[in-house]
N, C-alpha and C positions, 0 to 999 in steps of 0.2 A: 519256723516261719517260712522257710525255705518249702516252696510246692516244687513236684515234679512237672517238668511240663513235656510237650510232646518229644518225643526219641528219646526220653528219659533224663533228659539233664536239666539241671535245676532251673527254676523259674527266680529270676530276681526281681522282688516287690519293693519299689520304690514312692515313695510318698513325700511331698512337698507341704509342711505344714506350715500355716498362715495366716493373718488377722488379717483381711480386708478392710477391717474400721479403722485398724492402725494407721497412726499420720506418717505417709511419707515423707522420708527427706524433700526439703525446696529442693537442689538441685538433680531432680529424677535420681538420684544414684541406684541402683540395683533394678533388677528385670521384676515387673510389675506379675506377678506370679499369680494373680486371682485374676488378671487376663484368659479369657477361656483362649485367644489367639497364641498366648504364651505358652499356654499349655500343650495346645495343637501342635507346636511348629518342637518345644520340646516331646513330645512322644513319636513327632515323625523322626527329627535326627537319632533317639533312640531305637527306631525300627528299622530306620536305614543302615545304623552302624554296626547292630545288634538283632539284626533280624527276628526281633519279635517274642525274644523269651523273656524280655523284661514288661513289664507293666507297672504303669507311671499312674495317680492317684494326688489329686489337692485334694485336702483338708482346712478349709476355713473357719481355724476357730471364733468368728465372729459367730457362725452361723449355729444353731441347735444343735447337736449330737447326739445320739442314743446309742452309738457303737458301741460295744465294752472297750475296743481296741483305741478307737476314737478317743473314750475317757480318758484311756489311758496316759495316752499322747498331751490331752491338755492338762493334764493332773503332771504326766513328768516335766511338759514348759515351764509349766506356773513354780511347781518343786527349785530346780534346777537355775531357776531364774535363764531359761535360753532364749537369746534375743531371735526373734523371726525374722526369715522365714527361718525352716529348719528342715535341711535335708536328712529322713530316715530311710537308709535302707536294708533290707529285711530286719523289722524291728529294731534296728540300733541308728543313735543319731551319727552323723559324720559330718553332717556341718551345718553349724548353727549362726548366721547372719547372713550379711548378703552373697547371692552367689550369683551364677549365669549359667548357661546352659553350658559353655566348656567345662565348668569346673563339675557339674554337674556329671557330665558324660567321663570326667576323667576318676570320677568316683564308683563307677560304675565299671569305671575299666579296671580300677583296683580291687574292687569288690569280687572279678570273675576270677582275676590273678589269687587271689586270699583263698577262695571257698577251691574246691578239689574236683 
């Protein structure tokens, strides 16, 4: 799952998966992830911290998919019973309920620490 990206070092595909129809908590708890602003301001902290070999990705399983990779992802929620949202990165979940962009970015930090 791992691409190579420019200067030859790996590209980390990260993906935020999520039901938009899902009833939020009454008291807003967790960062509203089907926000396209949300998305925005997480893909900038990740280009600023990470200059850019990472690439960020919503999936709203409310919405139709045809992906095979997409299938996939709502076939292992549904399986697994994983509460959304659900942080995947490169193909493996690492965290499944609510998160925020730090814990986000710190998975990301662990992911580059892991892979070689």
């Amino acid at each position: 799952m791992i691409k190579p990206a420019r200067g030859g070092k790996p590209a980390i595909q990260i993906i935020i998966v999520d039901d938009s129809k899902l009833e939020k908590c009454d008291a807003h708890c967790g960062v509203d992830w089907s926000s396209p602003e949300v998305i925005a301001l997480a893909s900038q902290r990740i280009k600023d911290r990470f200059s850019g070999k990472i690439k960020l990705q919503y999936l709203d399983l409310s919405k139709p998919v045809t992906k095979h990779y997409a299938l996939e992802l709502r076939q292992q929620v549904r399986n697994k019973k994983l509460p959304l949202p659900l942080l995947v990165i490169n193909g493996e979940p690492r965290i499944s309920g609510q998160f925020d962009i730090r814990l986000l970015l710190d998975a990301i930090d662990a992911e580059i620490e892991i892979k070689p």
